[in-house]
BALORO-10126 format. One record per residue: residue number from 1; residue in one letter; chain; y, x, z of N, C-alpha, C, O, CB in turn. Coordinates in steps of 0.001 Angstrom, whole numbers, padded with zeros to 6 digits. Glycine has a CB too. Layout:
<sites>
<site seq="NUM" type="a" mol="A" n_Y="Y" n_X="X" n_Z="Z" ca_Y="Y" ca_X="X" ca_Z="Z" c_Y="Y" c_X="X" c_Z="Z" o_Y="Y" o_X="X" o_Z="Z" cb_Y="Y" cb_X="X" cb_Z="Z"/>
...
</sites>
This chain:
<sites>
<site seq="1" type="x" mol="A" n_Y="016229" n_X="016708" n_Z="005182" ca_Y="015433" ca_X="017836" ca_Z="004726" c_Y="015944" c_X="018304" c_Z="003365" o_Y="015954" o_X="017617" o_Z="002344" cb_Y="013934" cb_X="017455" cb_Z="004650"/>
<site seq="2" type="x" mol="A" n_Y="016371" n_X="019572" n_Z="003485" ca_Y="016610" ca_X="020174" ca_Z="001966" c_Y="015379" c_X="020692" c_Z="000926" o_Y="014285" o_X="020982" o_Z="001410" cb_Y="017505" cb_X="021470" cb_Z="002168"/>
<site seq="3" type="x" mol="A" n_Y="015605" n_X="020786" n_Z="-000447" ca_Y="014653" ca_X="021076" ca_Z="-001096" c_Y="015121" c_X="022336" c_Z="-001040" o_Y="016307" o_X="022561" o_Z="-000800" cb_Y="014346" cb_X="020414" cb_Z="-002273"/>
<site seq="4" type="x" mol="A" n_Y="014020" n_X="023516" n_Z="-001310" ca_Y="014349" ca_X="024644" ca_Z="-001114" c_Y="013690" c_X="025171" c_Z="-002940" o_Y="012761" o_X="024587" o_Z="-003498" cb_Y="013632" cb_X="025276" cb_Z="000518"/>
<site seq="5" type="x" mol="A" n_Y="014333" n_X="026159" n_Z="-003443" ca_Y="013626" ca_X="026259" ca_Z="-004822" c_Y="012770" c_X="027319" c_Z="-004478" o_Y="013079" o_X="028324" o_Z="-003838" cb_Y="014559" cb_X="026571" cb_Z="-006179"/>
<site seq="6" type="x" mol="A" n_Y="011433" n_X="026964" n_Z="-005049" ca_Y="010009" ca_X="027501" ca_Z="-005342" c_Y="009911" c_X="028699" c_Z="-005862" o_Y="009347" o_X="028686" o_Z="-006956" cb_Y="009295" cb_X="026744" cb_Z="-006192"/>
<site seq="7" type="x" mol="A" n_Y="010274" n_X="029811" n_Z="-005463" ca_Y="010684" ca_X="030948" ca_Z="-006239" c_Y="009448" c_X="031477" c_Z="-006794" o_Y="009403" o_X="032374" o_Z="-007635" cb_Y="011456" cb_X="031998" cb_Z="-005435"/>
<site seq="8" type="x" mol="A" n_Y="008237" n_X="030754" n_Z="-006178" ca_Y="007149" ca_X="031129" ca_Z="-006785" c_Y="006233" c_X="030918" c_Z="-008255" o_Y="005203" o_X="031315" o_Z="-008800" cb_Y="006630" cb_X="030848" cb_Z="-006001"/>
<site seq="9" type="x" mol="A" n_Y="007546" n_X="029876" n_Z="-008495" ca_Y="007457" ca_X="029376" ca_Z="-010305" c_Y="007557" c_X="029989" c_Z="-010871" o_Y="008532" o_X="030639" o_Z="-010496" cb_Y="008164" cb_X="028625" cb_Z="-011030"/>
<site seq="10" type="x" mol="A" n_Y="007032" n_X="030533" n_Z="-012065" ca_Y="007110" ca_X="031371" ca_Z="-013047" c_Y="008355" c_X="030615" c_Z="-013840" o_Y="009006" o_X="031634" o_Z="-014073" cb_Y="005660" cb_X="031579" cb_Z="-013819"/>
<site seq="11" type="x" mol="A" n_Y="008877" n_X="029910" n_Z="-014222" ca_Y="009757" ca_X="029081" ca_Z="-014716" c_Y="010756" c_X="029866" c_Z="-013758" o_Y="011447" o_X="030758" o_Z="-014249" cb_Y="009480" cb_X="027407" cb_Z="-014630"/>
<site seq="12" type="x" mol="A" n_Y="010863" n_X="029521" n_Z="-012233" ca_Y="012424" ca_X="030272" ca_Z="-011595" c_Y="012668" c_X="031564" c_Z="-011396" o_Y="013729" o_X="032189" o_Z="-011371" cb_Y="012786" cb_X="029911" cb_Z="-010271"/>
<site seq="13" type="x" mol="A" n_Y="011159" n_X="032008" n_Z="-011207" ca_Y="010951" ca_X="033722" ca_Z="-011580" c_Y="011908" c_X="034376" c_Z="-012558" o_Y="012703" o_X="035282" o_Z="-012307" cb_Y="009482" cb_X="034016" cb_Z="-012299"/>
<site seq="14" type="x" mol="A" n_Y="011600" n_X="033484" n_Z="-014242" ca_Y="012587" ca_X="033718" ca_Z="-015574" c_Y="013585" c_X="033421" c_Z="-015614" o_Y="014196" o_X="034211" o_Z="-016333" cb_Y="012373" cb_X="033261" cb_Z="-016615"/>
<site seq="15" type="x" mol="A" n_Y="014395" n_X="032438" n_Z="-015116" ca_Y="015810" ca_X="032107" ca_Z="-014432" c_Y="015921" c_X="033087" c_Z="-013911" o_Y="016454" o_X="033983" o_Z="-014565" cb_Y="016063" cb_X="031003" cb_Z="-013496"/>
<site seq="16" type="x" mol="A" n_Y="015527" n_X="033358" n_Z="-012653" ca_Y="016073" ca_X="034203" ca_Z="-012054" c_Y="016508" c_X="035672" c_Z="-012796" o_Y="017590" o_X="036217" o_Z="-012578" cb_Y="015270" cb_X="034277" cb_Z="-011057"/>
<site seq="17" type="x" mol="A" n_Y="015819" n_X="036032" n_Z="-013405" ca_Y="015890" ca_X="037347" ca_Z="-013947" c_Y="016619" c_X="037446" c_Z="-014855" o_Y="017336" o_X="038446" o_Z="-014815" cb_Y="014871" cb_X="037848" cb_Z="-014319"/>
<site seq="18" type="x" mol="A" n_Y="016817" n_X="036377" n_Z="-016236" ca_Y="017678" ca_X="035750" ca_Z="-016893" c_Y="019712" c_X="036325" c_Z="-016000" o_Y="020603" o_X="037102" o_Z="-016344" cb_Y="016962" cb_X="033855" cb_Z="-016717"/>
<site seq="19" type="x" mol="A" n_Y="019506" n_X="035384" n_Z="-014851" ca_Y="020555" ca_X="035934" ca_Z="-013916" c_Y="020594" c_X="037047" c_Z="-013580" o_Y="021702" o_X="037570" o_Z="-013467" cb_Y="020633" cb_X="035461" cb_Z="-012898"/>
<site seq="20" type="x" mol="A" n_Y="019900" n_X="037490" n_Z="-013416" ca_Y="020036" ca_X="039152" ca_Z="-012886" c_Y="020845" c_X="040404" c_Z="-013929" o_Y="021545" o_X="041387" o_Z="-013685" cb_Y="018280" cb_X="039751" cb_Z="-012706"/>
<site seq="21" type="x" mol="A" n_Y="020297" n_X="039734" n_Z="-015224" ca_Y="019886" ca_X="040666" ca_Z="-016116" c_Y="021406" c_X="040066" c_Z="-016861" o_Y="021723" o_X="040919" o_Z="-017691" cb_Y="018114" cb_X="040551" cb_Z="-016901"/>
<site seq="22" type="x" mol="A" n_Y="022402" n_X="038965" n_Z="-016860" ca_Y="023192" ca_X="038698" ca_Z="-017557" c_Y="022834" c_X="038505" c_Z="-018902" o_Y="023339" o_X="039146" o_Z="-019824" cb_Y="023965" cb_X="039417" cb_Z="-017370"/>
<site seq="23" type="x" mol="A" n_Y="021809" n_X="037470" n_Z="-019065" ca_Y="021499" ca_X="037422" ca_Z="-020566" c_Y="022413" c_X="036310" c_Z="-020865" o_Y="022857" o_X="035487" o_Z="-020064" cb_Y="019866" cb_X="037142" cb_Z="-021030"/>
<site seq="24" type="x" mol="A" n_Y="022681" n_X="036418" n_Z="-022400" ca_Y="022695" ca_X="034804" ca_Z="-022901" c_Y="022111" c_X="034184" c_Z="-023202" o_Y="021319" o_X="034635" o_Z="-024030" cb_Y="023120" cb_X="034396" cb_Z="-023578"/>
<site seq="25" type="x" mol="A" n_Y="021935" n_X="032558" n_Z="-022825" ca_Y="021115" ca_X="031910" ca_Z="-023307" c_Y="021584" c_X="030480" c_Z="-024234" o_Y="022743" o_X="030067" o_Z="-024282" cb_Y="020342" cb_X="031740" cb_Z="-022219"/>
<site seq="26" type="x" mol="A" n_Y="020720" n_X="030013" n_Z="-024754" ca_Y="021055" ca_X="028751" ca_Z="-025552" c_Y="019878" c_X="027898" c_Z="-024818" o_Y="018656" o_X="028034" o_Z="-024754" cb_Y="020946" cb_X="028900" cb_Z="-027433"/>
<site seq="27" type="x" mol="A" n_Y="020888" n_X="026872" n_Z="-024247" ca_Y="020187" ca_X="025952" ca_Z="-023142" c_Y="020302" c_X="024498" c_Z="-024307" o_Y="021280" o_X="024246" o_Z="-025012" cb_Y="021288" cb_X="025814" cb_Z="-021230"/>
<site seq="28" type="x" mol="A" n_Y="019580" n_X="024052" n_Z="-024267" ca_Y="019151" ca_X="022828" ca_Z="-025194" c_Y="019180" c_X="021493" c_Z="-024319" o_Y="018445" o_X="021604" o_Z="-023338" cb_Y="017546" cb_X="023058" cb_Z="-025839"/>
<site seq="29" type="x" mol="A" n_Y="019811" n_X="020297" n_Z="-024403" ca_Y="019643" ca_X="019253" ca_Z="-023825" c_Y="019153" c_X="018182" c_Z="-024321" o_Y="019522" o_X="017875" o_Z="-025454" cb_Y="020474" cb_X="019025" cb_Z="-023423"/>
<site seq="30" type="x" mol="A" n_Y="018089" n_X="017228" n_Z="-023537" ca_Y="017991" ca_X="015830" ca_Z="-023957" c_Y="018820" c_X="015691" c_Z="-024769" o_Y="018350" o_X="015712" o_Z="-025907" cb_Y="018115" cb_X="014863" cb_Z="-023073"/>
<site seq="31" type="x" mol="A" n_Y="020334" n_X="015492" n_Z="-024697" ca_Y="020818" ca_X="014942" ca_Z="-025712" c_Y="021181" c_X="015155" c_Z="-026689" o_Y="021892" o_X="014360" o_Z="-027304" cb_Y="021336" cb_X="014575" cb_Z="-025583"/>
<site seq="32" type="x" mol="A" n_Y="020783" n_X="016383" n_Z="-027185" ca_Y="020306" ca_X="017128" ca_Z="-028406" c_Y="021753" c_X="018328" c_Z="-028293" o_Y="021897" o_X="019156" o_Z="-029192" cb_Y="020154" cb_X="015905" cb_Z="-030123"/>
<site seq="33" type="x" mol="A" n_Y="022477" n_X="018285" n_Z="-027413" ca_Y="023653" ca_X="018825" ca_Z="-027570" c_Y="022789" c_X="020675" c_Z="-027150" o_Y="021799" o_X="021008" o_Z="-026497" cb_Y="025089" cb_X="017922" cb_Z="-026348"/>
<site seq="34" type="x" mol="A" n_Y="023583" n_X="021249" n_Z="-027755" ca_Y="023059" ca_X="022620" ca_Z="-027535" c_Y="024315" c_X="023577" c_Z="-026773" o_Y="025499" o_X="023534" o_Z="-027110" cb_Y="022569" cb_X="023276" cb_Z="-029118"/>
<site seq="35" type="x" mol="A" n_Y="023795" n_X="024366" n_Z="-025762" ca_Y="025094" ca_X="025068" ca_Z="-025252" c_Y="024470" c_X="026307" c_Z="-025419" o_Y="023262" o_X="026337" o_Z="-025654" cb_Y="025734" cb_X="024739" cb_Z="-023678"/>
<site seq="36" type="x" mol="A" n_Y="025383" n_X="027737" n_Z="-025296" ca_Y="025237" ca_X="028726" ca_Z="-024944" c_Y="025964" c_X="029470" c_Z="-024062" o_Y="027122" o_X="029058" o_Z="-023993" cb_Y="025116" cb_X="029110" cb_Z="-025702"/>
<site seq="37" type="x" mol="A" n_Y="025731" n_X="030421" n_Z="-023353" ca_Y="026177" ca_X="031257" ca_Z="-021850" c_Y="025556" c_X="031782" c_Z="-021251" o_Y="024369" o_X="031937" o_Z="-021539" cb_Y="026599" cb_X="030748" cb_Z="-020881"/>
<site seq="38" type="x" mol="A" n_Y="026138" n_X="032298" n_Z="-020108" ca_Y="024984" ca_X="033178" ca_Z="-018964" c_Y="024887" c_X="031978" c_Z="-018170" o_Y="025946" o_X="031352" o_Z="-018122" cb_Y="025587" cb_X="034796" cb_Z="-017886"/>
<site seq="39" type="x" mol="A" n_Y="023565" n_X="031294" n_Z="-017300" ca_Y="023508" ca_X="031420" ca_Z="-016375" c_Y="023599" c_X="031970" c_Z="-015226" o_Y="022711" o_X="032782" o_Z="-014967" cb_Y="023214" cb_X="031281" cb_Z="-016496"/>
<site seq="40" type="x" mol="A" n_Y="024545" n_X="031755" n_Z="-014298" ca_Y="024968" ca_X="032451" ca_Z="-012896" c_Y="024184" c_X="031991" c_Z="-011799" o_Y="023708" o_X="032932" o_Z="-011165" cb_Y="026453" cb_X="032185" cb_Z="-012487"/>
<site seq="41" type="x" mol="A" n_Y="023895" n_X="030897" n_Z="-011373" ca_Y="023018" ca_X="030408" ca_Z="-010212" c_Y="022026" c_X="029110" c_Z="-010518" o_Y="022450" o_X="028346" o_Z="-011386" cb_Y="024021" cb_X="030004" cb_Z="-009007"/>
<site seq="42" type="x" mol="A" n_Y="020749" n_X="028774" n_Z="-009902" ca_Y="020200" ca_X="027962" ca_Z="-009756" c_Y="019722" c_X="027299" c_Z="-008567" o_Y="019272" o_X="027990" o_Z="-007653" cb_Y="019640" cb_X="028198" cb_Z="-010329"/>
<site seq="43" type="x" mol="A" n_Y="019770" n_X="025922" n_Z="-008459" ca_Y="019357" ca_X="025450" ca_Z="-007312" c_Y="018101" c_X="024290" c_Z="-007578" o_Y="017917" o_X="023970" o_Z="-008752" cb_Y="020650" cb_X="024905" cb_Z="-006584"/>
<site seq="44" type="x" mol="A" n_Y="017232" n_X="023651" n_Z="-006515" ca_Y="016233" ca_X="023073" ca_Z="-007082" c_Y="016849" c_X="021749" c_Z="-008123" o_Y="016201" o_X="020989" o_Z="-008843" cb_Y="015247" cb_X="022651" cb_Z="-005862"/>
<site seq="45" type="x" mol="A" n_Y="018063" n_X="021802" n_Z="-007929" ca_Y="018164" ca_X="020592" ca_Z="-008746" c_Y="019297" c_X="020540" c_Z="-010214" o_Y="019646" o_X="019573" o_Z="-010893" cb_Y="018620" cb_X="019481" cb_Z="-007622"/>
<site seq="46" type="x" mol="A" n_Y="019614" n_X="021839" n_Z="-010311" ca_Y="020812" ca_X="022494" ca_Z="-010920" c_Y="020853" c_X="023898" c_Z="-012031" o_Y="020073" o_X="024812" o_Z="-011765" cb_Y="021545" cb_X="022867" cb_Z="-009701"/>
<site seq="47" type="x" mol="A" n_Y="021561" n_X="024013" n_Z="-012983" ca_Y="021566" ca_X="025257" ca_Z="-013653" c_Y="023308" c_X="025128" c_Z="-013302" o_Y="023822" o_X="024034" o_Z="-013066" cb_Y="020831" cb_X="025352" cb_Z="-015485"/>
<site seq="48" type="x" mol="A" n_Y="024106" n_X="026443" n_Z="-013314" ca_Y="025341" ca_X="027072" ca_Z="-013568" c_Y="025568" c_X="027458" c_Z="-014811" o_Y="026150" o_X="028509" o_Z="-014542" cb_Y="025522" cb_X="028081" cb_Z="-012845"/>
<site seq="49" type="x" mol="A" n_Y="025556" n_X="027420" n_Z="-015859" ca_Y="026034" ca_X="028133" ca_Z="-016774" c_Y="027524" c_X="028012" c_Z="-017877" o_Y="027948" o_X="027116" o_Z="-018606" cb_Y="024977" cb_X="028115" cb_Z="-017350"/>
<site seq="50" type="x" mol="A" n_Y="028041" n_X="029528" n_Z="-017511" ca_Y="028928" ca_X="029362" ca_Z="-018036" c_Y="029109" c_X="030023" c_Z="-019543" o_Y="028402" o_X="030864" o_Z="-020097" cb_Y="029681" cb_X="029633" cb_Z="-017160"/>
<site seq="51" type="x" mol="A" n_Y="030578" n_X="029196" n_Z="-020125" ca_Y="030497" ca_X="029733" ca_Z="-021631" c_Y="031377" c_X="030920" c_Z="-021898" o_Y="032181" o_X="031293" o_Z="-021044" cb_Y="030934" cb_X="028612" cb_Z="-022673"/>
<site seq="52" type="x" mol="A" n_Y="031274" n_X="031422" n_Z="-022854" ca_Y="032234" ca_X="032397" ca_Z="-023484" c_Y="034136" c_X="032543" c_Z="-022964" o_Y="034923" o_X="033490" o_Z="-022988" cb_Y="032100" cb_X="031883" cb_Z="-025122"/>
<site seq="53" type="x" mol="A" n_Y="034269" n_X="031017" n_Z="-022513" ca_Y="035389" ca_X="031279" ca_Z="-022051" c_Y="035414" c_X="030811" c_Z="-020397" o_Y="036251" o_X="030063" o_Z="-019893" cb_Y="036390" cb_X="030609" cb_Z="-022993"/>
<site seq="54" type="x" mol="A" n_Y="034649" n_X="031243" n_Z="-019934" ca_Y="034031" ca_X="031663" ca_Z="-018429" c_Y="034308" c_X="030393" c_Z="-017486" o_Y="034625" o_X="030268" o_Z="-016303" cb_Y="034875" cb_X="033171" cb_Z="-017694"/>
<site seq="55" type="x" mol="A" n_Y="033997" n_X="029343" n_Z="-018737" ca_Y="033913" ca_X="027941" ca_Z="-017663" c_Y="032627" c_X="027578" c_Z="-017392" o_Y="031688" o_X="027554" o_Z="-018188" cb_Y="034567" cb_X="026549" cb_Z="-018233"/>
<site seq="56" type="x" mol="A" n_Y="032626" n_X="027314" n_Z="-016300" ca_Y="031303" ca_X="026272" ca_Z="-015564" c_Y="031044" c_X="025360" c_Z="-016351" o_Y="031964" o_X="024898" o_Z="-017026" cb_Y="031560" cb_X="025457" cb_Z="-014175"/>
<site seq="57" type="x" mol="A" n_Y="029546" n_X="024781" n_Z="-016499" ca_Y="028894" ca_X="023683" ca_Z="-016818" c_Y="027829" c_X="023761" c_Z="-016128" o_Y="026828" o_X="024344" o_Z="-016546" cb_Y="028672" cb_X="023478" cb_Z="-018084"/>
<site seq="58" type="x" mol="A" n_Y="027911" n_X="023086" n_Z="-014778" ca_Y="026884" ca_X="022076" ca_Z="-014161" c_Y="026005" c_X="021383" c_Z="-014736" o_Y="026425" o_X="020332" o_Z="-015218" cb_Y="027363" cb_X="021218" cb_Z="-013603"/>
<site seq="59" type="x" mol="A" n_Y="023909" n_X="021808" n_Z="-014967" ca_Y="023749" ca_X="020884" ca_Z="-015973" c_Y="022518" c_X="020521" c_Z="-015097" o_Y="021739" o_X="021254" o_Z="-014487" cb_Y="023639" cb_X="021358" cb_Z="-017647"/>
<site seq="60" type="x" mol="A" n_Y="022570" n_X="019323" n_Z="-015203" ca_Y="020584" ca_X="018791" ca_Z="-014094" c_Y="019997" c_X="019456" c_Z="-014857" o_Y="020434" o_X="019820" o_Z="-015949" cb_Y="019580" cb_X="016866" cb_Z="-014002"/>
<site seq="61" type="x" mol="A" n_Y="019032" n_X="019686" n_Z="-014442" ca_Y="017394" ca_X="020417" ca_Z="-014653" c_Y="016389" c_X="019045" c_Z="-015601" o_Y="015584" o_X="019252" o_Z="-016509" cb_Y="016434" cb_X="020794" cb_Z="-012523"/>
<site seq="62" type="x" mol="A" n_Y="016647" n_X="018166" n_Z="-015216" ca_Y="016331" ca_X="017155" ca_Z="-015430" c_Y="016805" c_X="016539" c_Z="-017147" o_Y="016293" o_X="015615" o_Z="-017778" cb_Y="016830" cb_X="016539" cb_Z="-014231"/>
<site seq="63" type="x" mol="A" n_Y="017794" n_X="017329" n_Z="-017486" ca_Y="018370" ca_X="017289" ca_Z="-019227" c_Y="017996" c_X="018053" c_Z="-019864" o_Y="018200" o_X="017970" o_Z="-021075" cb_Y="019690" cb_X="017447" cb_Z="-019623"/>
<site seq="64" type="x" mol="A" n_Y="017148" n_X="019338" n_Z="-019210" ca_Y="016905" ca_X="020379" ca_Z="-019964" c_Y="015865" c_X="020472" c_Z="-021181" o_Y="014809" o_X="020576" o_Z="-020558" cb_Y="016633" cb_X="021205" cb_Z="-019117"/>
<site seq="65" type="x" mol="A" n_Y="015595" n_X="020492" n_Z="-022268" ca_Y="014798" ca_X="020338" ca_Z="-022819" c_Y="013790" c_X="021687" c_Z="-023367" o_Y="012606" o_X="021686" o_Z="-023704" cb_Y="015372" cb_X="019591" cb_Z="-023553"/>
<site seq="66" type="x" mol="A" n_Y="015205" n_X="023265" n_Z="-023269" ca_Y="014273" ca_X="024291" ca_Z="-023396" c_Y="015479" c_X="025438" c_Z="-023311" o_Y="016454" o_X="025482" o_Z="-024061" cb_Y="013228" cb_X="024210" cb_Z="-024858"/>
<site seq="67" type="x" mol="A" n_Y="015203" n_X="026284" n_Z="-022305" ca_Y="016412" ca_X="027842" ca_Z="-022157" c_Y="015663" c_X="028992" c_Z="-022610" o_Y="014728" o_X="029561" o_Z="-022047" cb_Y="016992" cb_X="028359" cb_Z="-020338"/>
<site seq="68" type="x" mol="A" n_Y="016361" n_X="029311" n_Z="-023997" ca_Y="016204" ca_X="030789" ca_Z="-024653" c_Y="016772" c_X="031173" c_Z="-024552" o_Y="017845" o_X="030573" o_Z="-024609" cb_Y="016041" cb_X="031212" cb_Z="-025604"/>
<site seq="69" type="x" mol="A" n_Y="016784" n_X="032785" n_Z="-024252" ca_Y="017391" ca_X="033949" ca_Z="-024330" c_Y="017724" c_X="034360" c_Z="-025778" o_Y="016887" o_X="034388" o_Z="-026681" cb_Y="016592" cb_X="034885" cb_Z="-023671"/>
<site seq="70" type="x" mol="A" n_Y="019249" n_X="034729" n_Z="-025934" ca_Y="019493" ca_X="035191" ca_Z="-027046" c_Y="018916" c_X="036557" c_Z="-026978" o_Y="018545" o_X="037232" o_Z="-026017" cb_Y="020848" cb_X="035080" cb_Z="-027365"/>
<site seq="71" type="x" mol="A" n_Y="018948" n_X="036868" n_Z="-028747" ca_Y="018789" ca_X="038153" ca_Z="-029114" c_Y="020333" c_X="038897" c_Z="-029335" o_Y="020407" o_X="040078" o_Z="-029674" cb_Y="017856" cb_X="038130" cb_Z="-030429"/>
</sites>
């Protein structure tokens, strides 16, 4: 059985749109490390986001500690 993501979260709602909209964000991790990029896709168990020099970083959902949108 696959998990299917809950699009009815207000949490994947803002992802989602986040993606839509090509924002940048500064994604914050447990391990205090801080990234910034667009997110491109999400899955129930996954963020995509890539950086300035248009590499992937695969990050669990599960490290996340908080995704802002830049100004």
């Amino acid at each position: 059985m696959t998990a299917e993501l809950e699009t009815n979260l207000p949490s994947v709602r803002q992802i989602q749109t986040l993606i839509r909209d090509n924002k940048e964000v500064e994604l914050k991790l447990s391990t205090n490390d801080l990234l910034t990029g667009q997110i491109r896709w999400q899955d129930p168990d996954c963020l995509c986001l890539y950086d300035h020099y248009d590499q992937p970083t695969i990050v669990w959902r599960q490290a996340i500690v908080y995704i802002k949108p830049k100004l």
